[in-house]
C-alpha positions as CSV (number, residue, x, y, z in Angstrom):
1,X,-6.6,-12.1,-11.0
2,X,-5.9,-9.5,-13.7
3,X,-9.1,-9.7,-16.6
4,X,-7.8,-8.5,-19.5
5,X,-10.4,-6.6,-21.8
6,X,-10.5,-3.8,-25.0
7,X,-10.4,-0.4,-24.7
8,X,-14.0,0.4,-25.4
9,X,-14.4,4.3,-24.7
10,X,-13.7,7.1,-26.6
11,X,-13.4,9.9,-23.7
12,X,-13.2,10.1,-20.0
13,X,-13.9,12.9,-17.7
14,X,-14.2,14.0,-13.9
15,X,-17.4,15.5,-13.1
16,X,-18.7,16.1,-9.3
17,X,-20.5,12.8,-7.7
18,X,-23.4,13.1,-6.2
19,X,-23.8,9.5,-4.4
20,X,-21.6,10.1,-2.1
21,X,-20.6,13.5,-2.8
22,X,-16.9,14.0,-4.5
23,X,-15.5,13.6,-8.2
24,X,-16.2,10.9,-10.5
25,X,-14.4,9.3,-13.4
26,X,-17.2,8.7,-16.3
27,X,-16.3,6.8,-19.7
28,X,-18.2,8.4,-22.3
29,X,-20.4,10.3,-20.1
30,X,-21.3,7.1,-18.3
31,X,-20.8,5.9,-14.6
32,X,-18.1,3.4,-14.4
33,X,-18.9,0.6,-12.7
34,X,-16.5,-1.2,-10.1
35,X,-17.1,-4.7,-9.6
36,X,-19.4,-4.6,-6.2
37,X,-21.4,-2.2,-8.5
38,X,-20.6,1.2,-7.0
39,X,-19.6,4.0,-9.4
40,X,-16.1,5.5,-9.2
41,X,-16.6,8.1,-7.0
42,X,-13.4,9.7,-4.7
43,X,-13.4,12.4,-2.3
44,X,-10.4,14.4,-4.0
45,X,-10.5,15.8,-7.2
46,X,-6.5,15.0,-7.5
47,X,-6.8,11.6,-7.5
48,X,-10.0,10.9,-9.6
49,X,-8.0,13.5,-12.2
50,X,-5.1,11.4,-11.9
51,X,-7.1,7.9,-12.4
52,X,-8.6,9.5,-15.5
53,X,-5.1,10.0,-17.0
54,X,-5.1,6.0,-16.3
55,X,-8.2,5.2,-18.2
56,X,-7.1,8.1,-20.9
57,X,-3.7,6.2,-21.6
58,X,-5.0,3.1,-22.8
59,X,-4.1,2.9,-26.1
60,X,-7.6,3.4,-28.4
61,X,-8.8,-0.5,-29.5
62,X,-5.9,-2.1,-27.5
63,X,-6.1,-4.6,-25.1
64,X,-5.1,-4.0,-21.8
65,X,-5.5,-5.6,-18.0
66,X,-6.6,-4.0,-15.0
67,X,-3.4,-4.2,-13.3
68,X,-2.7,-1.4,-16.3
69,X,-4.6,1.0,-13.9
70,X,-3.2,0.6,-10.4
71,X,-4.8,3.8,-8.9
72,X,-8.0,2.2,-9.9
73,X,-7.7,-0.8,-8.6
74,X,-6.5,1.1,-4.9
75,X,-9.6,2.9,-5.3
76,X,-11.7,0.1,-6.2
77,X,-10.1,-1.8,-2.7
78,X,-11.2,1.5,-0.6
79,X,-14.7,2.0,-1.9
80,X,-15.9,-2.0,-1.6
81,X,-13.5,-3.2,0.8
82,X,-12.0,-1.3,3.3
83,X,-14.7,1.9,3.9
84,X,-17.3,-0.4,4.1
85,X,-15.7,-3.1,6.8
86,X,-12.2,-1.3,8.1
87,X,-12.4,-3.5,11.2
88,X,-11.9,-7.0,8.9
89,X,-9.0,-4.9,6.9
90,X,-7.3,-4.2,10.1
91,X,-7.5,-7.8,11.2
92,X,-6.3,-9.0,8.2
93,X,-3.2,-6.4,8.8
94,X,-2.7,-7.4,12.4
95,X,-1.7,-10.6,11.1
96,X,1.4,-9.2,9.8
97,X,2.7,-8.0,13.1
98,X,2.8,-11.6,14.4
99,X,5.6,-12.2,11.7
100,X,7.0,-8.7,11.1
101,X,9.9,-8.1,8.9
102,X,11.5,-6.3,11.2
103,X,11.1,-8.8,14.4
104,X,12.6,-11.8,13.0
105,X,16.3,-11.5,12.2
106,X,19.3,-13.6,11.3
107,X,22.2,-14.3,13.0
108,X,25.9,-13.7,11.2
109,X,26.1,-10.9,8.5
110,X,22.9,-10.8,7.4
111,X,21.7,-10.2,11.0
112,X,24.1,-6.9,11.3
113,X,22.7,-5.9,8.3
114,X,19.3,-6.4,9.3
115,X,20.1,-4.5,12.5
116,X,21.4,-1.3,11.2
117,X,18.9,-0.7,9.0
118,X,15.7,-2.1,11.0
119,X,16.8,-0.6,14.7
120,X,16.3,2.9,13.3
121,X,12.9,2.1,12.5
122,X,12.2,0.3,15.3
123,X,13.7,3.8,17.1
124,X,11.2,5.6,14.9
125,X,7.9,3.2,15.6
126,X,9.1,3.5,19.1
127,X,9.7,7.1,19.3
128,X,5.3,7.4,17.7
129,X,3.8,5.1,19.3
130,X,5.4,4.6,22.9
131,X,6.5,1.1,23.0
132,X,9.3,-1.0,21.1
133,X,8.0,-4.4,19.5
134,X,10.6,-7.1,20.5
135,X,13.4,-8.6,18.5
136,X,14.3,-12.3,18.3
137,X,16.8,-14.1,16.1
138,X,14.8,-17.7,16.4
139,X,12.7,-19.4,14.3
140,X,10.7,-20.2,16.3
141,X,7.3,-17.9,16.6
142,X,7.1,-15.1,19.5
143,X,4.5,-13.1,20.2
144,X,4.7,-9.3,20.3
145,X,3.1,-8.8,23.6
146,X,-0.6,-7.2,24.4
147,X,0.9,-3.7,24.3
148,X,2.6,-3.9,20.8
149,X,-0.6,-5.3,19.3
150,X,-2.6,-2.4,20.7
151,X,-0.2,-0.2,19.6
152,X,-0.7,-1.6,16.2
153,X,-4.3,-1.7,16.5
154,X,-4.4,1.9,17.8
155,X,-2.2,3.1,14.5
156,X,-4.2,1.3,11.9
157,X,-7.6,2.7,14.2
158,X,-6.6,6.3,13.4
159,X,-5.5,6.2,9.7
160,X,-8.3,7.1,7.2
161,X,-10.0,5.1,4.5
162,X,-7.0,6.1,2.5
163,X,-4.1,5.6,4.3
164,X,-5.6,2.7,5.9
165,X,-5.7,1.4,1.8
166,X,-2.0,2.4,1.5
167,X,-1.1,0.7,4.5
168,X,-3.0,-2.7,3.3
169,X,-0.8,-2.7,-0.1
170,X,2.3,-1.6,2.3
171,X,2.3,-4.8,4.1
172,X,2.4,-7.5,1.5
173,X,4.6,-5.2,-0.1
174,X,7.6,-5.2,2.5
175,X,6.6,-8.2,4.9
176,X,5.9,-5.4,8.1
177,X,3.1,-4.4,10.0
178,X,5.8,-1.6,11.2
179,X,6.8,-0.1,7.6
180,X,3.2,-0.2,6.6
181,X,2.1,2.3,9.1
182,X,5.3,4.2,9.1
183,X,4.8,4.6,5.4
184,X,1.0,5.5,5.6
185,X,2.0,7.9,8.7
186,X,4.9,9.2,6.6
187,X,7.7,9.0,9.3
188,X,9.2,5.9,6.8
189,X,10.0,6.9,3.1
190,X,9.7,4.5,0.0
191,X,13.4,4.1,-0.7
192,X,13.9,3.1,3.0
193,X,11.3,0.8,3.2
194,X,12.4,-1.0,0.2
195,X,16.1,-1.5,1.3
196,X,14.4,-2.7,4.7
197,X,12.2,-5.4,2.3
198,X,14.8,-6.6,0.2
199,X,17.8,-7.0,2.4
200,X,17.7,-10.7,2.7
201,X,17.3,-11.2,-1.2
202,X,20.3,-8.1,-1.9
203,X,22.3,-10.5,1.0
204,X,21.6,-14.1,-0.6
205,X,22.3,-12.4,-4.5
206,X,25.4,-10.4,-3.1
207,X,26.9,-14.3,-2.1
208,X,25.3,-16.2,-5.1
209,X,24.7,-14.3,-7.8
210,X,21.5,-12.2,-9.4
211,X,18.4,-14.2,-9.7
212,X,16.0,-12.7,-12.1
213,X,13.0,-13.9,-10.3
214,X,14.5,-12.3,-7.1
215,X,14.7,-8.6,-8.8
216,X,11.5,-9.2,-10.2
217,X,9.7,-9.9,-7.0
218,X,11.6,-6.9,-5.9
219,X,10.4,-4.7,-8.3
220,X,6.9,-5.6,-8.2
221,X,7.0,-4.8,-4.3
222,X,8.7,-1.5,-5.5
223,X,5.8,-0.8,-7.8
224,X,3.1,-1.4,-5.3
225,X,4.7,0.6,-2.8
226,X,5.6,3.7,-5.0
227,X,1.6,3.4,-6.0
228,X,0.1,3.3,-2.7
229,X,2.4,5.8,-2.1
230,X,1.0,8.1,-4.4
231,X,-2.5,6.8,-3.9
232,X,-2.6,8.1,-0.4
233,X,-0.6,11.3,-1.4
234,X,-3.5,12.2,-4.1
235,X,-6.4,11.2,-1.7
236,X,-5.1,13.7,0.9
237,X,-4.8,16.8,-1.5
238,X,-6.9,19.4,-1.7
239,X,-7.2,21.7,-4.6
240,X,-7.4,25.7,-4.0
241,X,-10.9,25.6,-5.0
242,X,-11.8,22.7,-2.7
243,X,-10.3,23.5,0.6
């Protein structure tokens, strides 16, 4: 749940973090909290610039939620959840292979559609990770197979804290197991990923109309992408003077 609360600093700055080492983002001169207590400390200076620019944005006196500051939030979830228990964040993300996106398909129209644009990534998963996961046009549940879900578990086992944080917003995001680690490993691009999410909804509003609470959901999965997106971008860069 989003807490809303008042702006109530007057500055924010980046200074170098001692506990762990890196670059923390200080309100005022003063450690900034996150909820589990541990101060807002990240590894690049890019990114904990970048999340200062959140925190500097917020309009002096106004009130504001902390879905306002999305980077903060990622690095929030990667300091007191995933760095300090990855093996629980990747079993939470192996759930979504047992259902992927990309797996289940329709028959009819909506099914070519779904195979033009999901076979290529399939080709691309495929093509990383040496195996295909299987395709099946039932409802009813199938299972991946033992190799596919050590595939999977192999992919998530090599990303770092950050990408591994990207690829835990990724999956909600888009439904997929498969685009999560294709966009955290880069060989899958945003605008791809989304036309991969929403091609059921684009189908079902193509024959019926636009639904407003279909391009909202949409756009919120668009939002959450493009952030991790950048999250994982800034995490990885290195300033002149740092590298």
């Amino acid at each position: 749940m989003s807490q809303t609360i008042k702006r109530f600093w007057k500055e924010v700055h980046v200074v170098p973090g001692t506990v762990p080492p890196g670059y923390e983002v200080r309100l005022d001169g003063r450690s900034f909290r996150l909820p589990g207590g541990n101060p807002l400390i990240l590894a690049s200076r890019a990114l904990a610039e970048r999340i200062a620019e959140e925190w500097r944005a917020i309009t002096p006196g106004a009130a504001f939620k902390t879905s306002d500051l999305p980077l903060t939030q990622m690095a929030g979830t990667l300091i007191e959840r995933v760095a300090p228990d990855r093996e629980q964040i990747i079993g939470g993300l192996m759930a979504y292979g047992e259902s992927d996106l990309l797996c289940y398909r329709a028959n009819g129209a909506l099914g070519r559609e779904q195979d033009a644009l999901f076979d290529p990534a399939l080709d691309l998963f495929e093509a990383s990770h040496g195996v295909r996961p299987p395709v099946t046009r039932s409802l009813l549940p199938h299972h991946a197979g033992i190799e596919v879900q050590d595939a999977y578990a192999a992919a998530l086992g090599r990303l770092d804290d950050a990408a591994l944080t990207c690829a835990a917003v990724c999956a909600p995001a888009t439904g997929s197991l498969i685009l999560a680690i294709g966009l955290a490993e880069g060989w899958i691009d945003m605008s791809s990923a989304c036309a991969m999410a929403s091609v059921e909804e684009r189908h079902q509003m193509a024959q019926w109309g636009e639904d407003d609470a279909l391009i909202q959901e949409m756009e919120r999965n668009a939002s959450d992408i493009s952030t991790a997106l950048d999250f994982v971008t800034l995490a990885h860069e290195k300033a002149s003077n740092e590298a």
